[in-house]
KOLBATI-685357 format. One line per 8 residues: their letters; for each residue x, y, z of N, C-alpha, C. Coordinates in nm, 3 decimals, padded with zeros to 5 digits. Each point is the difference from the previous one (the first is absolute). Example, Ala and Ser with C-alpha at 12.3 -4.5 7.8 and 13.67 -1.06 7.14 Angstrom:
# residues 2
as = 01.319 -00.569 00.780 -00.089 00.119 00.000 00.090 00.120 00.000 ~ -00.035 00.105 -00.072 00.082 00.119 00.006 -00.077 00.109 00.073;
***
This chain:
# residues 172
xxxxxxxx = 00.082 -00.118 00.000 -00.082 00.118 00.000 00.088 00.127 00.000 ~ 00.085 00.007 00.072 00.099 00.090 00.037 00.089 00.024 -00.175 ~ 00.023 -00.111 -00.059 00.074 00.020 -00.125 -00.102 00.049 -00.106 ~ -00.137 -00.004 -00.005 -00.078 00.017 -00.063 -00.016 00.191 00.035 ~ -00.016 00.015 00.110 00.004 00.126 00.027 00.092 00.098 -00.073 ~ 00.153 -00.088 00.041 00.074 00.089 00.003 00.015 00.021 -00.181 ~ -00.066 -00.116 -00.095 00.037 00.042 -00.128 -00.071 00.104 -00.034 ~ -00.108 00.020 00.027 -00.089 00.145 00.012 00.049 00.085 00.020;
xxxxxxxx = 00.114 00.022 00.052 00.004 00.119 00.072 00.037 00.076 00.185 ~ -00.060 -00.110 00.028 -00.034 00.023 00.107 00.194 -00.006 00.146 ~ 00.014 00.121 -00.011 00.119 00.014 00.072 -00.028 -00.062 00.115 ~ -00.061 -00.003 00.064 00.005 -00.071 00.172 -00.010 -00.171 -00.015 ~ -00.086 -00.059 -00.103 00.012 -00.114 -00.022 00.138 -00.069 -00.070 ~ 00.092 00.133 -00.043 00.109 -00.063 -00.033 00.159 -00.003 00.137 ~ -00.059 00.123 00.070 00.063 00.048 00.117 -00.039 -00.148 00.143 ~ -00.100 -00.055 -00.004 -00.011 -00.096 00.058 00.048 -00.129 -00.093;
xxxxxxxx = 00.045 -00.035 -00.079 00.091 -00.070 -00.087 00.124 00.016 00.056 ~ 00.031 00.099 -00.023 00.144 00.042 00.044 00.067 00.019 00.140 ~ -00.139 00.029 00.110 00.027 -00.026 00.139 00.010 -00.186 00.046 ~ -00.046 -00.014 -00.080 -00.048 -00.200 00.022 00.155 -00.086 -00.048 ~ 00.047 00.027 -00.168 00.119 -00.031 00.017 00.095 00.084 00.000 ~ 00.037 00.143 00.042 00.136 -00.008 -00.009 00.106 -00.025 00.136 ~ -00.075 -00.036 00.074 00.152 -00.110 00.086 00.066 -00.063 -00.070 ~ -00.117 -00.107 -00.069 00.077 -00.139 -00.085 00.078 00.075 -00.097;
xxxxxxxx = -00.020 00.051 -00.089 00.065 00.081 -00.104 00.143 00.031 00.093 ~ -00.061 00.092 00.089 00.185 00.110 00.044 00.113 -00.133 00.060 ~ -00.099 -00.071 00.057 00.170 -00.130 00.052 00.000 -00.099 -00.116 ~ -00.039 -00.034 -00.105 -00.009 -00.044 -00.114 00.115 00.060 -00.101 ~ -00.045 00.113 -00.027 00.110 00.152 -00.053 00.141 00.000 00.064 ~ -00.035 -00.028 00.154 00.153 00.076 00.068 00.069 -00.130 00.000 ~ -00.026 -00.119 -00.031 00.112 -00.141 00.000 00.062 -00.001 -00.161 ~ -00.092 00.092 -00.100 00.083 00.011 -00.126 00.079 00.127 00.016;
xxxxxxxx = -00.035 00.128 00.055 00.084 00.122 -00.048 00.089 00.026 00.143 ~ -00.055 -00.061 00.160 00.091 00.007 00.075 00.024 00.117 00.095 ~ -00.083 00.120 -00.063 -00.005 00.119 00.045 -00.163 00.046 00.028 ~ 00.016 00.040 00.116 -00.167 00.058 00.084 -00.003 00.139 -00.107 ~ 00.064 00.061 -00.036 -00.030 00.123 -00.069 -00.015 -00.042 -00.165 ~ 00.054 -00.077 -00.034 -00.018 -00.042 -00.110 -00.150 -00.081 -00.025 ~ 00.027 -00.080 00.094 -00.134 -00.125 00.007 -00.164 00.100 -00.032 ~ -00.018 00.137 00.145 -00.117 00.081 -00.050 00.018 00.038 -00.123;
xxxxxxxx = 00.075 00.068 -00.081 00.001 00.046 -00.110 -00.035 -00.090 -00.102 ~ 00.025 -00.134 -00.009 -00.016 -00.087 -00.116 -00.136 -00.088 00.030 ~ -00.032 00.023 00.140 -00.168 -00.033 00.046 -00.074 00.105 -00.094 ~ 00.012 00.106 00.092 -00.085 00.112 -00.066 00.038 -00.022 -00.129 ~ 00.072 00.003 -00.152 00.059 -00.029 -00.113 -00.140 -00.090 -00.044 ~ 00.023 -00.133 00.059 -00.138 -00.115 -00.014 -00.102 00.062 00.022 ~ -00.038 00.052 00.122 -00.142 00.048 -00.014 -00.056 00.122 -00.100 ~ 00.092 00.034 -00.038 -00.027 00.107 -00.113 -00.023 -00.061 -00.118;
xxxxxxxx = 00.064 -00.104 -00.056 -00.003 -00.065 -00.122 -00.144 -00.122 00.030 ~ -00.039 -00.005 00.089 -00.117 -00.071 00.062 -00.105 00.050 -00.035 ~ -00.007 00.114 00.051 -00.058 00.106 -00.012 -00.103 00.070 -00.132 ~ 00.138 -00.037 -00.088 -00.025 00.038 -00.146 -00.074 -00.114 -00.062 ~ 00.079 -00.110 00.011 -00.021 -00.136 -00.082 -00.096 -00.102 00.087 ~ -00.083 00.080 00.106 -00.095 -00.100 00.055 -00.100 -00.011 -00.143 ~ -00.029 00.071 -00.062 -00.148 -00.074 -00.092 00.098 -00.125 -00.065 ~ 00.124 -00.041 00.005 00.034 -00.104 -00.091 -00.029 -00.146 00.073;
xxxxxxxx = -00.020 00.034 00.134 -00.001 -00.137 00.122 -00.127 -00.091 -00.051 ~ 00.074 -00.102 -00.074 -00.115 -00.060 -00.030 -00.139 -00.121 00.104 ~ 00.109 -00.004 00.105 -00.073 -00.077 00.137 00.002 00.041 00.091 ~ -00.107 00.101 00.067 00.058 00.066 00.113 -00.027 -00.079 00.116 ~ -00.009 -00.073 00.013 00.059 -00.123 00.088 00.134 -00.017 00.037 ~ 00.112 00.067 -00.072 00.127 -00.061 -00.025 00.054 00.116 -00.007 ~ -00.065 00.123 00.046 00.057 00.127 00.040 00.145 00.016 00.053 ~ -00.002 -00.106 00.091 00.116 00.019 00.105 00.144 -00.058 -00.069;
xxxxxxxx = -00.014 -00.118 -00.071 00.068 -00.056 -00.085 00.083 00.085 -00.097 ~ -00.132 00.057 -00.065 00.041 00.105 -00.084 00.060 00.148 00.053 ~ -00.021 00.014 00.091 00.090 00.116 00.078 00.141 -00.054 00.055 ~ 00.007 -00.131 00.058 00.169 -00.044 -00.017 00.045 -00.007 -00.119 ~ -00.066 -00.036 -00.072 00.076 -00.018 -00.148 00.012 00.160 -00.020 ~ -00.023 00.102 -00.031 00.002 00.137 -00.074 00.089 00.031 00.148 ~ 00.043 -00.029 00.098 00.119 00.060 00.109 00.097 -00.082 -00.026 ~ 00.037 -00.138 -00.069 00.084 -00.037 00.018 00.072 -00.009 -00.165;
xxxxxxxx = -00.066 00.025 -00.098 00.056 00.079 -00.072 00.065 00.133 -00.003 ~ -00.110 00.124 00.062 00.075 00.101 00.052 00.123 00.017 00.057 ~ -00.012 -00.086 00.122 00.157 -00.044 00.092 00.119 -00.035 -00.098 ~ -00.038 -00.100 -00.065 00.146 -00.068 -00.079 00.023 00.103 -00.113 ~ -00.104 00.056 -00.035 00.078 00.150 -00.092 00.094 00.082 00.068 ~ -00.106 00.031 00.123 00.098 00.100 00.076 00.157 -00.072 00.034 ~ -00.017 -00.125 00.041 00.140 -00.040 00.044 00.058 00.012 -00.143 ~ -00.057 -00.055 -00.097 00.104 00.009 -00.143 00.053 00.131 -00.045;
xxxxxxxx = -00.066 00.101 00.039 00.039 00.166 -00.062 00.083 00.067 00.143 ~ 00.019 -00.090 00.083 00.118 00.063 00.076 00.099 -00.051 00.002 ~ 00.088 00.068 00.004 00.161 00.029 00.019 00.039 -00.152 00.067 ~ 00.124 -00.053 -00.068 00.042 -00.097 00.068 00.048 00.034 00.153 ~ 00.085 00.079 -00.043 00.054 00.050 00.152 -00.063 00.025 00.095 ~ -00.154 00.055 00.010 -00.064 00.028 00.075 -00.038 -00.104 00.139 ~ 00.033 00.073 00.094 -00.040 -00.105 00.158 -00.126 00.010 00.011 ~ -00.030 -00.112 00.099 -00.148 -00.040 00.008 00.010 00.062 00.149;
xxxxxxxx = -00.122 00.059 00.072 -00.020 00.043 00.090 -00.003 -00.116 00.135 ~ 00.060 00.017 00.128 00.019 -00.082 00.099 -00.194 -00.039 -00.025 ~ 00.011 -00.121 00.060 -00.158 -00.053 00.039 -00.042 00.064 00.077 ~ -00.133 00.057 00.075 -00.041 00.091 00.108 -00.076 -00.093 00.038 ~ -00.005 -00.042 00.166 -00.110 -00.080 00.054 -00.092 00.043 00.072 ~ -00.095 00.063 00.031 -00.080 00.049 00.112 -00.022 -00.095 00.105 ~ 00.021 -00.005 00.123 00.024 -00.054 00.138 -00.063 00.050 00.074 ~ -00.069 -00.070 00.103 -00.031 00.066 00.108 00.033 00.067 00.086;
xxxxxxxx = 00.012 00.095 00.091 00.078 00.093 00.017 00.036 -00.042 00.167 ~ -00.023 -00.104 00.021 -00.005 -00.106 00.171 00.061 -00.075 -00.040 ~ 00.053 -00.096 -00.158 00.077 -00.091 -00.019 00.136 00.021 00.062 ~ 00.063 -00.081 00.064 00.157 -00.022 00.056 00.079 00.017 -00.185 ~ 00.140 00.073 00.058 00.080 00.000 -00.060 00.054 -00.123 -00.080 ~ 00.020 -00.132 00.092 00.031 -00.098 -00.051 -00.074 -00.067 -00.067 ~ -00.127 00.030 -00.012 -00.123 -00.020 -00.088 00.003 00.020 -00.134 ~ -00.020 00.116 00.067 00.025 00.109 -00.179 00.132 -00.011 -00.074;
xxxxxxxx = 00.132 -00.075 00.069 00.111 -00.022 -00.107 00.003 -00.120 -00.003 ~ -00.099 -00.128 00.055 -00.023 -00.090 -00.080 -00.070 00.009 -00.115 ~ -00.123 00.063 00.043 -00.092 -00.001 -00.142 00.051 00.085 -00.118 ~ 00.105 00.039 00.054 00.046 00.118 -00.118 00.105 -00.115 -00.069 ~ 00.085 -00.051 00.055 00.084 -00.116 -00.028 -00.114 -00.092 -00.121 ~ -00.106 -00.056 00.119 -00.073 -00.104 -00.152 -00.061 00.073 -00.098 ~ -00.062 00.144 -00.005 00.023 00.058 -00.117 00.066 00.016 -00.115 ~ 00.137 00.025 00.052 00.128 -00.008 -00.116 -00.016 -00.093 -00.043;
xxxxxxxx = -00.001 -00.122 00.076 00.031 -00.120 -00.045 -00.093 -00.070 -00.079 ~ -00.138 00.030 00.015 -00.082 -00.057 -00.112 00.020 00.103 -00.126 ~ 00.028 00.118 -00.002 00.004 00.090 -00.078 00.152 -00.051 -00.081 ~ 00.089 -00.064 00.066 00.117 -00.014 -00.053 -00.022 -00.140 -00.094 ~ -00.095 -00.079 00.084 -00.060 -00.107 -00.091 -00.053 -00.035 -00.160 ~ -00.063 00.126 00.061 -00.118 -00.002 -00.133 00.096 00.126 -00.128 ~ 00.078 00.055 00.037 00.044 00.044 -00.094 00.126 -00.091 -00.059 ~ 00.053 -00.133 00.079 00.071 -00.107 -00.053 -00.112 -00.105 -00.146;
xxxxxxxx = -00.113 00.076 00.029 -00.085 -00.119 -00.087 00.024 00.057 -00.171 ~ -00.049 -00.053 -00.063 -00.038 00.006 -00.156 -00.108 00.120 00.017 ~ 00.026 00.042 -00.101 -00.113 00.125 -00.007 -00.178 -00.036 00.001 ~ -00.001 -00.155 -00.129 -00.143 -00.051 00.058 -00.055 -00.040 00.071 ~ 00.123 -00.085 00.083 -00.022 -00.049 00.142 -00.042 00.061 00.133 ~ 00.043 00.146 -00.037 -00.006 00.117 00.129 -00.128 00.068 -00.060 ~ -00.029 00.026 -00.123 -00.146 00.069 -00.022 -00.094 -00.117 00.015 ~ 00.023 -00.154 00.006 -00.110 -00.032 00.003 -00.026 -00.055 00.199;
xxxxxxxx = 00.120 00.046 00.059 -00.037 -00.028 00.133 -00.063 00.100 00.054 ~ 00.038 00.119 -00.081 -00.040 00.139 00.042 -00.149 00.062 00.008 ~ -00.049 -00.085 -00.126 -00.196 00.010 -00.043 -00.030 -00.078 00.055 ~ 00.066 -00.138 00.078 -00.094 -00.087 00.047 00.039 00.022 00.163 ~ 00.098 00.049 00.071 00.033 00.005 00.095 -00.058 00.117 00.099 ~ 00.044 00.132 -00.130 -00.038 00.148 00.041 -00.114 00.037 -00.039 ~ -00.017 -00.032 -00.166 -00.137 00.028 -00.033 -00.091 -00.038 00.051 ~ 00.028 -00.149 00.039 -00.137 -00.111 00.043 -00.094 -00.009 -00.158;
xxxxxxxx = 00.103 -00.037 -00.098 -00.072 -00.019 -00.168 -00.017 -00.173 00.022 ~ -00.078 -00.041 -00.068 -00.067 -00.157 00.007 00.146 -00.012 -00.154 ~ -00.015 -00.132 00.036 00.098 -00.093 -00.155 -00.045 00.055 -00.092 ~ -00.184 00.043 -00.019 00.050 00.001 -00.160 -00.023 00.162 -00.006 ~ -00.012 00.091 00.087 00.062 00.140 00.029 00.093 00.004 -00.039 ~ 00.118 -00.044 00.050 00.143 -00.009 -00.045 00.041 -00.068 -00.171 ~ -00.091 -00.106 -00.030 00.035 -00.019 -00.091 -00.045 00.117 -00.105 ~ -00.101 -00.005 -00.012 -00.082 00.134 -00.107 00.146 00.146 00.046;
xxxxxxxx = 00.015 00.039 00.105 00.071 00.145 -00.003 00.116 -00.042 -00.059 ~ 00.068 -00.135 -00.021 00.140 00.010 -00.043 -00.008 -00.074 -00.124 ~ -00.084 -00.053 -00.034 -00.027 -00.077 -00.147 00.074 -00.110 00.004 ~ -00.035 -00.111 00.110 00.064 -00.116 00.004 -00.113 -00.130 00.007 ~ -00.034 -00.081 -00.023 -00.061 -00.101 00.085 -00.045 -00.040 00.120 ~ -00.046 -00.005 00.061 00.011 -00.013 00.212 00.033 -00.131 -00.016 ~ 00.059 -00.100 -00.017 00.102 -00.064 -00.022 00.131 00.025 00.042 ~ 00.064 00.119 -00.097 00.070 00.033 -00.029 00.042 00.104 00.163;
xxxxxxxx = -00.155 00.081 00.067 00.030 00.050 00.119 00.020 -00.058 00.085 ~ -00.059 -00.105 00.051 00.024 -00.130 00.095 00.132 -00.053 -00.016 ~ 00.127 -00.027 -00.088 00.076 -00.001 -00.041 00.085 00.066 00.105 ~ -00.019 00.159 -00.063 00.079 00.105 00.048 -00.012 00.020 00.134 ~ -00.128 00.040 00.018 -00.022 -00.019 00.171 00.108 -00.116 00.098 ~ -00.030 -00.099 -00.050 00.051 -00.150 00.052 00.153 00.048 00.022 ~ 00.077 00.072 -00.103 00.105 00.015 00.001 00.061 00.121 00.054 ~ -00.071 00.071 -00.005 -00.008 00.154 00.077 -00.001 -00.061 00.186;
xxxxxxxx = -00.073 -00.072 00.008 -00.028 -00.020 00.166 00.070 -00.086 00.066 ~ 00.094 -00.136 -00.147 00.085 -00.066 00.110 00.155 00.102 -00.003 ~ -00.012 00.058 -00.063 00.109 00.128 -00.037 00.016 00.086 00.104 ~ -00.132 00.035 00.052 00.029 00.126 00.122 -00.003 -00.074 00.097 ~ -00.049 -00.166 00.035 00.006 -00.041 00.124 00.139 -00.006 00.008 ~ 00.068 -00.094 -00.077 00.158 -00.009 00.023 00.066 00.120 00.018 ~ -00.031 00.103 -00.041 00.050 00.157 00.060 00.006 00.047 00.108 ~ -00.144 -00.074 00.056 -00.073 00.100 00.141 00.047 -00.160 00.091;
xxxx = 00.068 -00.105 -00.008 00.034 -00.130 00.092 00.037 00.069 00.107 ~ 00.067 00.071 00.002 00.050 00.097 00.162 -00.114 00.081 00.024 ~ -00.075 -00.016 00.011 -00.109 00.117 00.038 -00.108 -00.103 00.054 ~ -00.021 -00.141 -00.035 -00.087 -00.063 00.063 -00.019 -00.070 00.190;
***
């Protein structure tokens, strides 16, 4: 109903679209570009091109699908049109502000470390842990956004997850 609205016209029905997913979108975004300042910019980027090209959504059922797919194209442009040299911004964690010190530089520790993981993977292997892990995309979500088989995702997944367990063995 909400996608039906919003092809009309209707700004608040697209503004409640956009309050609904862009969590998933911005930590979706920030495991490809790496940067919190970058990540809003190439969110907002998607929702603009969303925006435009909602009358093309041919199932609005699959809204959400189709909004990872149009951010995670966005993202891998943006990473492709920047500078090799360019650093990726430290990770930022929000913590509770009562957590112990030794807390917070563990969890900051298994941060890196899955983060150090998943950027050891294959590039399909890490986007497809990333839609099914971060996104919460079903098999054949993932398959349709990357043009593979779900076969072919089950595959990757399989290999993506015994990949980061053997990474994260000190962390269990």
């Amino acid at each position: 109903m909400l996608v039906d609205r919003a092809v009309q016209g209707d700004a608040d029905a697209f503004g409640e679209l956009v309050r609904r997913h862009s969590s998933l979108m911005r930590a979706y975004v920030f495991r490809i570009v790496g940067s919190l300042a970058d990540t809003d910019d190439v969110v907002q980027e998607a929702f603009v091109i969303a925006w435009k090209q909602l009358p093309t959504l041919r199932d609005p059922s699959a809204v959400k699908a189709w909004l990872m797919r149009i951010a995670g194209r966005e993202a891998l442009t943006f990473v492709s049109r920047r500078p090799a040299e360019a650093l990726l911004d430290d990770h930022v964690v929000a913590l509770p502000a009562r957590t112990q010190p030794e807390q917070t530089a563990i969890r900051g520790a298994q941060l890196r470390a899955l983060s150090d993981a998943l950027d050891k993977l294959k590039e399909d292997q890490r986007r497809c842990w990333l839609l099914r892990e971060i996104a919460e995309c079903s098999y054949d979500e993932i398959a349709e956004q990357m043009d593979i088989p779900p076969s072919t995702v089950r595959g990757l997944l399989a290999r993506a997850r015994a990949s980061i367990a053997i990474e994260m063995e000190g962390w269990r």
